[in-house]
C-alpha positions as CSV (number, residue, x, y, z in Angstrom):
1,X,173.2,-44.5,290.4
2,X,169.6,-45.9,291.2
3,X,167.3,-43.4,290.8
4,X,167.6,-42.0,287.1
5,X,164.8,-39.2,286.5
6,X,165.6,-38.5,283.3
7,X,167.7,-40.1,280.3
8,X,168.4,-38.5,276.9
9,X,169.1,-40.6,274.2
10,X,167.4,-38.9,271.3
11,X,170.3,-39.3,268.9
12,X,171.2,-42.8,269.2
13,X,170.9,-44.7,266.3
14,X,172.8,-48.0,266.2
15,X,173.6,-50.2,269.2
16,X,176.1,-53.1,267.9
17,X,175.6,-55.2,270.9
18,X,173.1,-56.0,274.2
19,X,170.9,-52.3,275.0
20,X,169.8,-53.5,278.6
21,X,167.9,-51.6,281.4
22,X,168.3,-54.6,284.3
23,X,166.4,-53.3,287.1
24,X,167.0,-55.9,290.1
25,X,164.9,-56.1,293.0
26,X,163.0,-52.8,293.2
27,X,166.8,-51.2,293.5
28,X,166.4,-49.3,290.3
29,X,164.1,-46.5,289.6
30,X,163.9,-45.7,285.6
31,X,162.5,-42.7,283.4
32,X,158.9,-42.8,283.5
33,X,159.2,-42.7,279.7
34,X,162.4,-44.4,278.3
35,X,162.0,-42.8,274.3
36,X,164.8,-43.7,271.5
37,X,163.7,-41.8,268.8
38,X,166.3,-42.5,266.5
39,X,167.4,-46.0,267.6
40,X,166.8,-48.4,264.3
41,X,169.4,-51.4,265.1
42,X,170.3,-53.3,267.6
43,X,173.0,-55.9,267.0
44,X,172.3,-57.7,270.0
45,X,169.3,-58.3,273.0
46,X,166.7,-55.2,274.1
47,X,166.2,-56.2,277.8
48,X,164.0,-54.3,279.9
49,X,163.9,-55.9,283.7
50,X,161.8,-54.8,286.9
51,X,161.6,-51.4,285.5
52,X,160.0,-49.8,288.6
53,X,158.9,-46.1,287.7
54,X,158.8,-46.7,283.7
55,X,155.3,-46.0,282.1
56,X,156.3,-46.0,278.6
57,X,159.0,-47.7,276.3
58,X,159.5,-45.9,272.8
59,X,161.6,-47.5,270.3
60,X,159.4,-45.5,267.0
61,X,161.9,-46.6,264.1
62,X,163.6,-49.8,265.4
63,X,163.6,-51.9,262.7
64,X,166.2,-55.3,263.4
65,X,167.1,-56.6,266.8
66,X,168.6,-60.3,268.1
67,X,166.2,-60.5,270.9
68,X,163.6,-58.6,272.9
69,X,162.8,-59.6,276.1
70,X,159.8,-57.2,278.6
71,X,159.7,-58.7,281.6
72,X,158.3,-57.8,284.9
73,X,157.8,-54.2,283.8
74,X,155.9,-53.1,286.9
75,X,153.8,-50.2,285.8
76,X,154.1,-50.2,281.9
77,X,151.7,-49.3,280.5
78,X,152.7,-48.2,276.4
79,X,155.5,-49.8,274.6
80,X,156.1,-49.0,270.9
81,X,157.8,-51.1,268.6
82,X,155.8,-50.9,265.3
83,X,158.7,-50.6,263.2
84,X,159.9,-53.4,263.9
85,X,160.6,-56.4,261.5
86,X,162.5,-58.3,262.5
87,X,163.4,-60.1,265.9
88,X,166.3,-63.3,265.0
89,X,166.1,-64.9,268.0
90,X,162.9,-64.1,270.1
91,X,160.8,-61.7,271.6
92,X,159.7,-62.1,275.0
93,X,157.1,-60.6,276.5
94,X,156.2,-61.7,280.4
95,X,154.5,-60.3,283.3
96,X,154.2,-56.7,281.9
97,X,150.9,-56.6,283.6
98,X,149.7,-53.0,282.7
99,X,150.3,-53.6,278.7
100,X,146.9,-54.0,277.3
101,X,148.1,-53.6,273.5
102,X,151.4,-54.7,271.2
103,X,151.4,-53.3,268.3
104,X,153.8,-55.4,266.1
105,X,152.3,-54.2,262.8
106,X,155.8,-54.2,260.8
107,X,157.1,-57.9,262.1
108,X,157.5,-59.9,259.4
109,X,159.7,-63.2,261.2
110,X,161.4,-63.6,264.6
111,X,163.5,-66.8,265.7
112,X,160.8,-67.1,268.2
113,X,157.4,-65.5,270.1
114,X,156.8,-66.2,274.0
115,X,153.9,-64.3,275.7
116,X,152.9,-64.9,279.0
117,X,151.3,-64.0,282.0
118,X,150.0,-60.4,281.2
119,X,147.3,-59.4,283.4
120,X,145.7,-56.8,280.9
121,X,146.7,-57.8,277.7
122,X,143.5,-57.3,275.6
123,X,145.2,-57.4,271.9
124,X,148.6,-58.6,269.4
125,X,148.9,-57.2,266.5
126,X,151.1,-59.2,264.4
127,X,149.5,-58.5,260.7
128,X,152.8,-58.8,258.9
129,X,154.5,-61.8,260.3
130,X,154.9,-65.1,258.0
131,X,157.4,-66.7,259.5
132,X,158.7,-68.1,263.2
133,X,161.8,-69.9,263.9
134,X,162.4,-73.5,266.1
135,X,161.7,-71.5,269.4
136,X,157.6,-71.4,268.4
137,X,155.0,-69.8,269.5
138,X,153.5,-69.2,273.1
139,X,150.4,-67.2,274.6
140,X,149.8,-68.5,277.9
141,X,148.1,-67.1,280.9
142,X,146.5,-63.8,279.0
143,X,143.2,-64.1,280.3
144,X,142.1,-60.9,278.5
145,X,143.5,-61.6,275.3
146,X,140.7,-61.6,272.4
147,X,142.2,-60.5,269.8
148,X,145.6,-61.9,268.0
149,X,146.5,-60.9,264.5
150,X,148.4,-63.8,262.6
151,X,146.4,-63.8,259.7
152,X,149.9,-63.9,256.9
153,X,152.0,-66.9,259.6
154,X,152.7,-69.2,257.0
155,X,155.1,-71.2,258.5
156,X,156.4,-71.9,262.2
157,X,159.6,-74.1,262.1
């Protein structure tokens, strides 16, 4: 299956391991709107890859997750995570060109942040986080970036 139209997941509520959409070379065609309405843990990675098609990425009440990695979304333009409080490992976010906002409102520490190379990128929110592991922090190549909320980071290991 490579061209998926539509995808209902609107009672999912835990996944206890990796929740991956790998898209490889232009040979899978997603949702335009991927929405997991109920989703609030993930045990293991989120991983969204060369999503061709996919406009938006709703995950409303995900709270906990090991990692979240974006990456080469294509067309993306709305993701929503603002639930979202913790990442424990890190939270990648690269070449997802059409993003011009993250709203990370609710994060309070993640293992580690990497942002890079987003065309569009105009503003982080990041209000609530105090704390980042040994993998750092990273914005690089975010030309439009002017406005990046880390005003409660208190420490970065």
């Amino acid at each position: 299956m490579t061209n998926i139209r539509e995808m209902d997941l609107s009672t999912l509520q835990t996944v206890a391991g990796k929740f991956s959409f790998p898209g490889r070379n232009g040979n899978m065609l997603f949702p335009e709107r991927v929405e997991l309405p109920q989703l609030s843990m993930v045990g293991g990675k989120v991983e969204v890859r060369n999503s061709y098609r996919m406009k938006e990425l709703l995950f409303p009440v995900l709270v906990s997750a090991e990692g979240i990695t974006l990456e080469q979304t294509g067309p993306l333009e709305k993701v929503d995570l603002g639930q979202l409080r913790e990442v424990v490992e890190s939270l990648t976010l690269q070449w997802t060109h059409r993003v011009k906002e993250y709203n990370f409102s609710q994060l309070q520490s993640a293992g580690g942040i990497r942002v890079y190379n987003i065309e569009d990128l105009e503003k982080i929110n990041f209000q609530q986080l105090s704390q980042i592991g040994a993998q750092g922090l990273t914005v690089e190549f975010c030309n439009k970036l002017n406005d990046l909320d880390l005003s409660v980071l208190t420490s970065v290991q």
